[in-house]
PAZAPA-4460 file (N, C-alpha, C; in steps of 0.05 Angstrom, whole numbers, plus 32768, in hexadecimal, padded with zeros to 4 digits):
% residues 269
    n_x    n_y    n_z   ca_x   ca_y   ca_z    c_x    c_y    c_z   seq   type   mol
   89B5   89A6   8A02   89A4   89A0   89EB   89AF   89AD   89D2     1      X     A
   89B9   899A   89BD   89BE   89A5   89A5   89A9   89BB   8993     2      X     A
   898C   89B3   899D   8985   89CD   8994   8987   89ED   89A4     3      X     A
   8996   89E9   89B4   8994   8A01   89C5   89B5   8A0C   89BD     4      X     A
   89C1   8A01   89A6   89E3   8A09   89AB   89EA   8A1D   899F     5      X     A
   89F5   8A2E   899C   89FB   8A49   898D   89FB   8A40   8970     6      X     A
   89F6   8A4E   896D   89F3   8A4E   8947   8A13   8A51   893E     7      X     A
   8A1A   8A4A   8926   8A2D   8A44   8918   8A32   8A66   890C     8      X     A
   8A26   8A6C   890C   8A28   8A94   8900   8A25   8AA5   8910     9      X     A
   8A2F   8AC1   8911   8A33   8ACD   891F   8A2F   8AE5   8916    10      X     A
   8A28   8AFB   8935   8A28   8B18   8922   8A13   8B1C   8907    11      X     A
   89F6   8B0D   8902   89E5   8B0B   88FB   89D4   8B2E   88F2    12      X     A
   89E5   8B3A   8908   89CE   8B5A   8905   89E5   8B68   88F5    13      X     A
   89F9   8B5A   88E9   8A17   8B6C   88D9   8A05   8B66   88B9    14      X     A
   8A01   8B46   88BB   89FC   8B38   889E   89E1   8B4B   8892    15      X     A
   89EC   8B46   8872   89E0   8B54   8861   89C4   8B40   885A    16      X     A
   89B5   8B42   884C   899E   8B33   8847   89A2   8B1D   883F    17      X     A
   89B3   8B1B   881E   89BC   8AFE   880E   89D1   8AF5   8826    18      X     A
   89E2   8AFC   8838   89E8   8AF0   8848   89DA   8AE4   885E    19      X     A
   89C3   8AEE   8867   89A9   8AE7   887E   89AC   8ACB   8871    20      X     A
   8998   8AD4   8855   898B   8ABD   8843   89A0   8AA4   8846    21      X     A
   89B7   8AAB   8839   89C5   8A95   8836   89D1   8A85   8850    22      X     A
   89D6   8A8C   8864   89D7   8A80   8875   89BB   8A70   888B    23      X     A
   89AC   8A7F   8885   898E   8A66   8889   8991   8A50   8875    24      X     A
   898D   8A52   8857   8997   8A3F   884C   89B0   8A2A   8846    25      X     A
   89BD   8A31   8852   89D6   8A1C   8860   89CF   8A0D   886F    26      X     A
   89C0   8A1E   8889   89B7   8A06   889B   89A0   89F7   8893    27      X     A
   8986   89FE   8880   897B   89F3   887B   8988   89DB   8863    28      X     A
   899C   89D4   8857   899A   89CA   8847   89AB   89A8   8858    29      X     A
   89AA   89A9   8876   89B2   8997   8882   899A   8984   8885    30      X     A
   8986   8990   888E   896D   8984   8894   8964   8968   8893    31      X     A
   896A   8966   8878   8963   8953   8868   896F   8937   886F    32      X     A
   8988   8944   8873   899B   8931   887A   8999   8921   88A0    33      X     A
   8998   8931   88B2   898C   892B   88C7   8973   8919   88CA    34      X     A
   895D   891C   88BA   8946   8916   88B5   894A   88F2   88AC    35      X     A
   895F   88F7   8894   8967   88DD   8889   8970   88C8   889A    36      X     A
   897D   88D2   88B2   898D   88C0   88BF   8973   88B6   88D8    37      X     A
   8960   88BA   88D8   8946   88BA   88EF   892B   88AB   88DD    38      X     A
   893A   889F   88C3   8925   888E   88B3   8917   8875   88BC    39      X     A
   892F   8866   88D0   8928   884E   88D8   8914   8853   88F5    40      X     A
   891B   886B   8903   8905   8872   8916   88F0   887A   890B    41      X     A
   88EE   8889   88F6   88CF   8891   88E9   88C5   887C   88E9    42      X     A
   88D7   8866   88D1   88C3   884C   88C8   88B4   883C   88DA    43      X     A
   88CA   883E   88F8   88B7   882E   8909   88A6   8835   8911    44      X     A
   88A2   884F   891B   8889   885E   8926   886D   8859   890D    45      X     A
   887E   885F   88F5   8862   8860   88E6   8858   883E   88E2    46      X     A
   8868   8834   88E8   8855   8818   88E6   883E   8816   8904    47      X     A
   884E   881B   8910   883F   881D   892B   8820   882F   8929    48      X     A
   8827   8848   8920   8815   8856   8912   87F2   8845   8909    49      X     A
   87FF   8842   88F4   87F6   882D   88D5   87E6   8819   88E9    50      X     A
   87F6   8809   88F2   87DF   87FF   8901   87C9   87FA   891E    51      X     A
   87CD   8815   892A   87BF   8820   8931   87A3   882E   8926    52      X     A
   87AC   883F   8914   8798   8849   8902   8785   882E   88EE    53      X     A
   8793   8820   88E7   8789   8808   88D0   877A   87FB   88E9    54      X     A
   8776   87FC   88FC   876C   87EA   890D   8750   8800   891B    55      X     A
   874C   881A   890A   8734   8826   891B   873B   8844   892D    56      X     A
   8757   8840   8935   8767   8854   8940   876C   8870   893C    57      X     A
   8775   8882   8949   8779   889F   893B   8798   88A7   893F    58      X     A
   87A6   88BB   8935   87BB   88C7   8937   87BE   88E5   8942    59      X     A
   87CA   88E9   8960   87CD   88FE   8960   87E6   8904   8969    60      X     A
   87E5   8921   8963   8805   8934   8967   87F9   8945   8975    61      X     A
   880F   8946   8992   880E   8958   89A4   8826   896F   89A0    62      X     A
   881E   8983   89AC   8838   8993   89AE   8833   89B8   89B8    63      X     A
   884F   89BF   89B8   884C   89D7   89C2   8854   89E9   89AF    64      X     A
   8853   89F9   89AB   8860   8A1E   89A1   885C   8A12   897E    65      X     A
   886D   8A12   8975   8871   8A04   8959   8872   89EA   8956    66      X     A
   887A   89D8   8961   8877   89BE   8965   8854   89B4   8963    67      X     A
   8846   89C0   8973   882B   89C3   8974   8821   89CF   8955    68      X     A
   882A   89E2   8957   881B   89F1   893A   8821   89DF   891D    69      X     A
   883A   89CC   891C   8843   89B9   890C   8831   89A1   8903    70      X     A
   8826   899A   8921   8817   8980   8928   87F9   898C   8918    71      X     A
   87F0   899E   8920   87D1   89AD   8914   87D4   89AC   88FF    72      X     A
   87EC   89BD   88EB   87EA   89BE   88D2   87EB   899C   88C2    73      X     A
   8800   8990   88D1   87FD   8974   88C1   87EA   8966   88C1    74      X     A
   87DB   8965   88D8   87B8   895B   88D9   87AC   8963   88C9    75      X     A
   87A4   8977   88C8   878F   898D   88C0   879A   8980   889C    76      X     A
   87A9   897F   888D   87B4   897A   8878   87A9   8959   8868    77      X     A
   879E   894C   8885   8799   892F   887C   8778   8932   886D    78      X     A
   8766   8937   887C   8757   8937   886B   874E   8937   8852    79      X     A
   875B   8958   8847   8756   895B   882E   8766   8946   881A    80      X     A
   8777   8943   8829   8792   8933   8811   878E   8918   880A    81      X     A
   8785   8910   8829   8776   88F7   8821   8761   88E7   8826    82      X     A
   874F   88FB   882B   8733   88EE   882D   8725   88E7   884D    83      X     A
   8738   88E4   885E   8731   88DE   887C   8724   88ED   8888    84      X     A
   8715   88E4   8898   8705   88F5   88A9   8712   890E   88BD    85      X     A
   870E   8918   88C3   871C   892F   88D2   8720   892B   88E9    86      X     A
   8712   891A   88FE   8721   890C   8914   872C   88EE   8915    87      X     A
   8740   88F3   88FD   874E   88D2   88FB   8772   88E6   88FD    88      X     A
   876F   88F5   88F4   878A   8902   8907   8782   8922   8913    89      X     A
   8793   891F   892D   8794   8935   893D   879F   894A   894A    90      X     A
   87A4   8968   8940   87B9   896B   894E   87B0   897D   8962    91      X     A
   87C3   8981   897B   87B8   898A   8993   87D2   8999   899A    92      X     A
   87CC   89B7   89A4   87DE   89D1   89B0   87E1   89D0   89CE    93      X     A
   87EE   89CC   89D6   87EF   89DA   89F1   87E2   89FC   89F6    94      X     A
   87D2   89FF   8A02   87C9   8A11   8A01   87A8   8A1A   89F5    95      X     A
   87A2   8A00   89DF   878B   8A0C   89DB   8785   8A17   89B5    96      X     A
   8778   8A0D   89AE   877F   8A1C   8991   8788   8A38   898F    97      X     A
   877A   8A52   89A9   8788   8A65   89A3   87A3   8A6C   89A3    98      X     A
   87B2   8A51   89AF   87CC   8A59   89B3   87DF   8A52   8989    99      X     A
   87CE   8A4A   8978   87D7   8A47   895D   87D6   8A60   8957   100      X     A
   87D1   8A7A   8955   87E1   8A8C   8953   87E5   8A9A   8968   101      X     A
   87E3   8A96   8980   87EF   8AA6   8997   8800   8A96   89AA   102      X     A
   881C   8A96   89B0   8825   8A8E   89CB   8813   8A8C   89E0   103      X     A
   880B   8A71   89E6   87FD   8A6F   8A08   880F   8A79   8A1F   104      X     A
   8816   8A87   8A36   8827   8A82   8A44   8827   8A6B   8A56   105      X     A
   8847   8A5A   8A5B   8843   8A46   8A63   8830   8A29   8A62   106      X     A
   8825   8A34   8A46   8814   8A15   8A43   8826   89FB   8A42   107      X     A
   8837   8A04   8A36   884D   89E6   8A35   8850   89E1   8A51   108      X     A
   8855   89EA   8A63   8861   89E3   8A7A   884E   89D3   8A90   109      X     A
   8837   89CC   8A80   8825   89C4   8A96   8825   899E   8A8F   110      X     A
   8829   8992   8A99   8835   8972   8A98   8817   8966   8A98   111      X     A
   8805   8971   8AA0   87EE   8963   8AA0   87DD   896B   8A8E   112      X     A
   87E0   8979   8A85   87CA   898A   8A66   87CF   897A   8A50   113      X     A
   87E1   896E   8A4C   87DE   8962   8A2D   87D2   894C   8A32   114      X     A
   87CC   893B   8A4B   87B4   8921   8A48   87A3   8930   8A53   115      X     A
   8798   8943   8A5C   877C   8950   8A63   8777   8952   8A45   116      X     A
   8786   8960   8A33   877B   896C   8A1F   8774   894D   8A03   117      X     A
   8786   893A   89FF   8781   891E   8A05   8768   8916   89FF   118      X     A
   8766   8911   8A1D   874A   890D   8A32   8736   8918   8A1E   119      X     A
   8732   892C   8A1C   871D   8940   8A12   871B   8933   89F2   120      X     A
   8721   8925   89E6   8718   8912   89CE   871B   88F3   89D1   121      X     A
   871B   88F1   89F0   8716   88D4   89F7   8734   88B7   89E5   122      X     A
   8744   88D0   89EA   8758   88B6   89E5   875B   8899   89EF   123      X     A
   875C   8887   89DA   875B   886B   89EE   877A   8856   89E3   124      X     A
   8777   8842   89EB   878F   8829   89E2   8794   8829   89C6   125      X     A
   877A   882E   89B3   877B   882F   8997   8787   8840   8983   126      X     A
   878E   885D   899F   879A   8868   898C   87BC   8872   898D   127      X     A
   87C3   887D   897E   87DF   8888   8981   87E7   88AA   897E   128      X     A
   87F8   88AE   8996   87FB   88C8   899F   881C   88D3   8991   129      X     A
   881F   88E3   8983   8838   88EC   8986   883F   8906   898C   130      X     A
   884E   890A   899D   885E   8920   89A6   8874   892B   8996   131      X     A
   886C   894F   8996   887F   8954   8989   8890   896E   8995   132      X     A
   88A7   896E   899C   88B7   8981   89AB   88D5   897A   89A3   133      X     A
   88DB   8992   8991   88F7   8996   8996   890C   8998   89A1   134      X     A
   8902   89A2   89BE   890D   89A0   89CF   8919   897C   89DB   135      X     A
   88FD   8973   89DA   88F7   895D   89E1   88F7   8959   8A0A   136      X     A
   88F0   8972   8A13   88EA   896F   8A31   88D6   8980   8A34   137      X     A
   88BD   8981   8A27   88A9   8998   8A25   889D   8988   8A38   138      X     A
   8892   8995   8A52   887E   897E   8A64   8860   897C   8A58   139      X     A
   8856   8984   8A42   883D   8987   8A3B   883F   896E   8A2A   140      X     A
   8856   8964   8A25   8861   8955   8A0B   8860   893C   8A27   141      X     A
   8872   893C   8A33   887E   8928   8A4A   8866   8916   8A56   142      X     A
   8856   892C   8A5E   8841   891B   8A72   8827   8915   8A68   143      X     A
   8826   8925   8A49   880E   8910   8A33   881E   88F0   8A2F   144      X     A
   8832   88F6   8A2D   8839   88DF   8A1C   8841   88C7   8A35   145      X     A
   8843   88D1   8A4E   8846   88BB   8A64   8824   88B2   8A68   146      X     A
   881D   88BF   8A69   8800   88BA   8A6D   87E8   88A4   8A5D   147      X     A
   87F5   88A8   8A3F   87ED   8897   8A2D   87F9   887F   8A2F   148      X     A
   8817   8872   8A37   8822   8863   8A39   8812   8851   8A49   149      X     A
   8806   8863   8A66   87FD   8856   8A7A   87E1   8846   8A69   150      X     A
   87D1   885A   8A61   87BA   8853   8A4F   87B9   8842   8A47   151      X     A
   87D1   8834   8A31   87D5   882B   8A1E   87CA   882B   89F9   152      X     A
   87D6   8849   89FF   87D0   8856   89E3   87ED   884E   89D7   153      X     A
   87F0   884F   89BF   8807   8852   89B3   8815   8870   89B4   154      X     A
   882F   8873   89BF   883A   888D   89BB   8856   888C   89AD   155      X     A
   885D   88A1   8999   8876   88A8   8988   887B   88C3   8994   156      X     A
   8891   88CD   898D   8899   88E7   898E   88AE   88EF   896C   157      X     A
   88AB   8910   8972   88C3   8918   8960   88CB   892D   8966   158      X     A
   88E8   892A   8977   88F5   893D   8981   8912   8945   8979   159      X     A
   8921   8959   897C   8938   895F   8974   894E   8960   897F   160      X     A
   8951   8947   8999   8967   894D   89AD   8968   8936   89AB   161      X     A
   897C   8926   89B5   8983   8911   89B7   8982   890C   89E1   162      X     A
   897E   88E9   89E0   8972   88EF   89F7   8963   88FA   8A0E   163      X     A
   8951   8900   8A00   8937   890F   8A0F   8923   8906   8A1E   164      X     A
   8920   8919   8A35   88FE   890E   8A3E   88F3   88FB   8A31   165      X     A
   88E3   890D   8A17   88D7   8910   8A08   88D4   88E9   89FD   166      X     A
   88EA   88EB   89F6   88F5   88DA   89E4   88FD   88BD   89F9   167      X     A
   88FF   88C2   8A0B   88FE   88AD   8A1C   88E0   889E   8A2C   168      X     A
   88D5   88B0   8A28   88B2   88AA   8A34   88B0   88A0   8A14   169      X     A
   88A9   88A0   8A01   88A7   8899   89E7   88A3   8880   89E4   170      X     A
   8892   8870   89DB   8898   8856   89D0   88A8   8857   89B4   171      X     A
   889B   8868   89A3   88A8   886D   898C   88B4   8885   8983   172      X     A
   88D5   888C   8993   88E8   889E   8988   88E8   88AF   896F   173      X     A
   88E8   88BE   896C   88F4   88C6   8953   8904   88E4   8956   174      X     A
   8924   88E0   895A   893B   88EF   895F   893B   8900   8946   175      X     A
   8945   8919   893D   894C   8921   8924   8959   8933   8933   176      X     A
   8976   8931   8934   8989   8946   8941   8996   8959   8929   177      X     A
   8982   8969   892E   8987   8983   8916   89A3   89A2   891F   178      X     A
   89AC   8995   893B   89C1   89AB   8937   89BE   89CD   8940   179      X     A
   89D3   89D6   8942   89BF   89F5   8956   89B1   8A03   893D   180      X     A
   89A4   8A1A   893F   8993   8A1E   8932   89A3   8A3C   8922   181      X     A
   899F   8A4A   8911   89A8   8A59   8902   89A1   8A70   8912   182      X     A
   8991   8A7D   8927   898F   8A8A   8935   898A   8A7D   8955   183      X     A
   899D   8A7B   8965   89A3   8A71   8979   8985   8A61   8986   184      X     A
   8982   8A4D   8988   8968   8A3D   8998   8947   8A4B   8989   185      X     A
   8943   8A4C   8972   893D   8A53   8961   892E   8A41   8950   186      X     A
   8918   8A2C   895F   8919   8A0D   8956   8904   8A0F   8946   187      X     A
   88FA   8A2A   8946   88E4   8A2A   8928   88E9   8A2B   890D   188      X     A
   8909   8A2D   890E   8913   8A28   88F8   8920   8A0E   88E9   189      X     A
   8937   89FC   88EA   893F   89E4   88E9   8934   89CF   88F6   190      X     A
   8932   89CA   890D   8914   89C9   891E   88FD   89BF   8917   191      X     A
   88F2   89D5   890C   88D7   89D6   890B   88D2   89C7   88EF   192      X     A
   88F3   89CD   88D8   88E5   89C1   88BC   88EB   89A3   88C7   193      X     A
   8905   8999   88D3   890A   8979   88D8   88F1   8974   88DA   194      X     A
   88E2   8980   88ED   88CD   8975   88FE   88B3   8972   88E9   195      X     A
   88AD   8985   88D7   88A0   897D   88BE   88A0   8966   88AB   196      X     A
   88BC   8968   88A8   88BF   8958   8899   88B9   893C   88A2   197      X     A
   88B8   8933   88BB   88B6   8919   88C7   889D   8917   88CD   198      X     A
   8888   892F   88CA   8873   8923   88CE   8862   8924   88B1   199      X     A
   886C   892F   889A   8864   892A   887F   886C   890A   8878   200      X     A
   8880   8901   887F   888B   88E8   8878   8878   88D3   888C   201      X     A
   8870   88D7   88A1   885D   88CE   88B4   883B   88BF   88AC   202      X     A
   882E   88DC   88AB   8815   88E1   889F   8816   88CF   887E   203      X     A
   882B   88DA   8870   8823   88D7   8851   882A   88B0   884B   204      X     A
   883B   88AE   8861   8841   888E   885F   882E   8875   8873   205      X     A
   881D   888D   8880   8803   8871   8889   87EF   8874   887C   206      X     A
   87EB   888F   8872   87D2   888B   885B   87D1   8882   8842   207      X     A
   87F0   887C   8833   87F9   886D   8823   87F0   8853   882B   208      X     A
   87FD   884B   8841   8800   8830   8841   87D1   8826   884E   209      X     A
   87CB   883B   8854   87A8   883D   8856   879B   883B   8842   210      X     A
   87A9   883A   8825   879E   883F   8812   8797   8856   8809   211      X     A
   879D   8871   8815   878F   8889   880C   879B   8892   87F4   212      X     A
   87B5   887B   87E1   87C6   888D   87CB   87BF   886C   87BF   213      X     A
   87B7   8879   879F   87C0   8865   8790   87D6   8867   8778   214      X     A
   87E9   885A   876C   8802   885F   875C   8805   8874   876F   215      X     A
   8805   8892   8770   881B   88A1   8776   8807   88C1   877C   216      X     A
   87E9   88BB   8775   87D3   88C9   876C   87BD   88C8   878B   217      X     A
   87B2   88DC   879C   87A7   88E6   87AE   878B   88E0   87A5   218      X     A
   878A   88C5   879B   8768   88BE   879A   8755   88C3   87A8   219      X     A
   8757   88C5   87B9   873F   88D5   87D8   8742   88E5   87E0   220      X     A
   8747   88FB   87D2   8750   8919   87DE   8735   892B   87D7   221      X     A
   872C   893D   87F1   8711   8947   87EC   8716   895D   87D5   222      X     A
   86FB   895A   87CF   86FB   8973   87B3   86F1   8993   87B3   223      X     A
   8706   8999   87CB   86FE   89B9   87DF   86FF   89CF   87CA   224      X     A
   870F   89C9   87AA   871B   89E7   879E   871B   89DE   8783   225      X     A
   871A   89EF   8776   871A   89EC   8751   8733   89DD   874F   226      X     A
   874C   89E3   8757   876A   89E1   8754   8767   89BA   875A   227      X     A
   875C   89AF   876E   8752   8995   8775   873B   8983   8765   228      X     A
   872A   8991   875C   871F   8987   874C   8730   8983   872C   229      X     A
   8734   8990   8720   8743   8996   8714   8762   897D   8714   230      X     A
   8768   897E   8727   8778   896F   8727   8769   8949   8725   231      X     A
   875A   8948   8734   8748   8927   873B   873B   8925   871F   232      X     A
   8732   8938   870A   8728   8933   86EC   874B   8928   86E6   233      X     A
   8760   892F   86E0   8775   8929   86D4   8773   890D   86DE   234      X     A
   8774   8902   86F5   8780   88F1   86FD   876E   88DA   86F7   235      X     A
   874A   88E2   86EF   873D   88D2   86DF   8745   88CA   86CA   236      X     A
   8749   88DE   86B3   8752   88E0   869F   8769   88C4   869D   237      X     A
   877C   88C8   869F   878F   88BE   86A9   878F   889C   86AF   238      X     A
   8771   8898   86C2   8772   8881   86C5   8757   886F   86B4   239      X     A
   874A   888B   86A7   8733   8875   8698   8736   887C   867C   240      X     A
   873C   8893   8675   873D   8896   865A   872D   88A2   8654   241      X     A
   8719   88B1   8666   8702   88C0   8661   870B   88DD   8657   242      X     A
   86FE   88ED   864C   86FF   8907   8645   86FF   891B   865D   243      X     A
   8714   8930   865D   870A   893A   8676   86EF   8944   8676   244      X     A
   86D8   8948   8666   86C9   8959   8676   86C1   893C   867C   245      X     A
   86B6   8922   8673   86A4   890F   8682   86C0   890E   8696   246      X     A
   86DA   8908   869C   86E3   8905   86B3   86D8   8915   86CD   247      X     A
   86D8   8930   86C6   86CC   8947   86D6   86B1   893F   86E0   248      X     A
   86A3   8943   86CF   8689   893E   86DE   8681   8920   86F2   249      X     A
   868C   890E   86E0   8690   88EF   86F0   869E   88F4   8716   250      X     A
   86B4   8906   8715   86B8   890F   872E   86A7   891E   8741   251      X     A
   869B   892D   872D   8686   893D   8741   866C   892F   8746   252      X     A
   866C   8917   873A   864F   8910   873E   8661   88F8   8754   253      X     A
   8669   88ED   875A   8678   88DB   876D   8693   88DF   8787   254      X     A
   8695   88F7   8780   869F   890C   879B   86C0   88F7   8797   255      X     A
   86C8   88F1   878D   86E6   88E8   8795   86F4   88D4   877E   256      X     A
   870A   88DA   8772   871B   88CD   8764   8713   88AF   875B   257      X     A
   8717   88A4   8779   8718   8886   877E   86F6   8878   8776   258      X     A
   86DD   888D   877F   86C9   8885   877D   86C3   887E   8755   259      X     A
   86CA   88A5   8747   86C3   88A9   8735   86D5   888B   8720   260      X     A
   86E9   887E   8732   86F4   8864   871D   86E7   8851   8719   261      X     A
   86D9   884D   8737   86CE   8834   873C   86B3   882D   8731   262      X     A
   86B1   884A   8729   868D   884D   871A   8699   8845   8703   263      X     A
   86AB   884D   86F2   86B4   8852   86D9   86B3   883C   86D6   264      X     A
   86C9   882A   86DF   86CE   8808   86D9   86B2   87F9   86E0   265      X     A
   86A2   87F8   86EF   868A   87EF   86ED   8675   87F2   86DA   266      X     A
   866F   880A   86CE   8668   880E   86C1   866D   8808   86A0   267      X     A
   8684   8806   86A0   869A   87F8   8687   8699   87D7   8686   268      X     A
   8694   87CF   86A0   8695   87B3   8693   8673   87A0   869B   269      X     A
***
């Protein structure tokens, strides 16, 4: 496994700090590029996605150690950003929420826990599962995602090995061979951002294409913080011509971007 291969540097406990630094940023500035070449696998998954969800469906990400903690944070992220309910994506740990800041021991290793855990929000045909392991032979990863197959849920993966388990149970692949890691098998690092990055490009491109973005602007994003409100008055502004304070208040009296327009233009004509 290319993520398991010795790192390209050496003698790491000699290096000075701006040397630490700069050689993380070497390898991070590959990323991008890996990521790029795994566009035409994203695109397919996320159509697959897209219409799953557009049809009633939910989205979840399974996973273990960091891979897991990846999948939570990108979920957890949809709501506020764009308006969706909080079980329309899902992410699920091996182990249990307490394992998001604690190592479970051996939770990955159990082949049958990731559709028990599944199970436990009643996954059905409608929806779509993706797995995420760097490794791409995590059995917590392997035997959710054989399981759903059987189901007939939709399942993707995003892993960092080429030819994998993982990636072979998969209906929808997604390879990003990111290379050994800057501290030997170390996949929370290069790893862990590939693996970000493919599921930002994931999430942000079915709720685009869901309608949750209009021009370029987070019209249904909840209004949790001054910094958010604040921002959804501009974006009134912007689109009606109103003053911010009537933009402001027009938001707060209609809880969302997209609502406070639709009053505006109604009201206007």
């Amino acid at each position: 496994m290319n993520t398991e291969s010795t790192s390209r540097h050496d003698h790491l406990e000699q290096k000075d700090t701006f040397q630490l630094l700069q050689g993380i940023n070497d390898e991070d500035q590959t990323i991008a590029g890996h990521v790029a070449k795994a566009i035409p696998q994203i695109a397919v998954l996320v159509d697959a996605v897209y219409e799953k969800m557009n049809n009633g469906g939910r989205l979840f990400y399974l996973g273990a150690g960091t891979s897991g903690r990846l999948g939570i944070v990108d979920a957890s992220e949809c709501p506020p950003t764009f308006g969706v309910d909080f079980d329309r994506v899902i992410g699920l740990i091996a182990g249990g929420d307490k394992a998001i800041r604690r190592a479970v021991e051996n939770a990955e290793d159990d082949e049958n826990q990731g559709f028990e855990d599944l199970r436990a929000w009643n996954v059905n045909q409608n929806d779509f599962v993706v797995g995420i392991a760097a490794s791409g032979r995590t059995p917590y990863v392997v035997g959710a995602l054989t399981a759903c197959n059987e189901l007939g849920a939709g399942t993707g993966c995003v892993v960092c090995n080429e030819g994998s388990r993982v990636a072979e149970v998969a209906q929808y692949p997604i390879e990003i061979i990111t290379g050994p890691e800057f501290v030997t098998g170390s996949t929370r690092m290069k790893a862990g951002t590939a693996t970000k990055m493919a599921l930002n490009m994931i999430t942000t491109s079915v709720m685009i294409k869901m309608g949750h973005v209009k021009g370029n602007k987070m019209v249904d994003m909840q209004l949790t913080n001054h910094k958010l409100v604040e921002r959804g008055t501009r974006m009134i502004v912007e689109e009606t011509g109103l003053s911010p304070e009537e933009a402001r208040a027009l938001l707060l009296q209609t809880g969302s971007v997209r609502r406070a327009v639709d009053v505006h233009r109604k009201e206007k004509n």
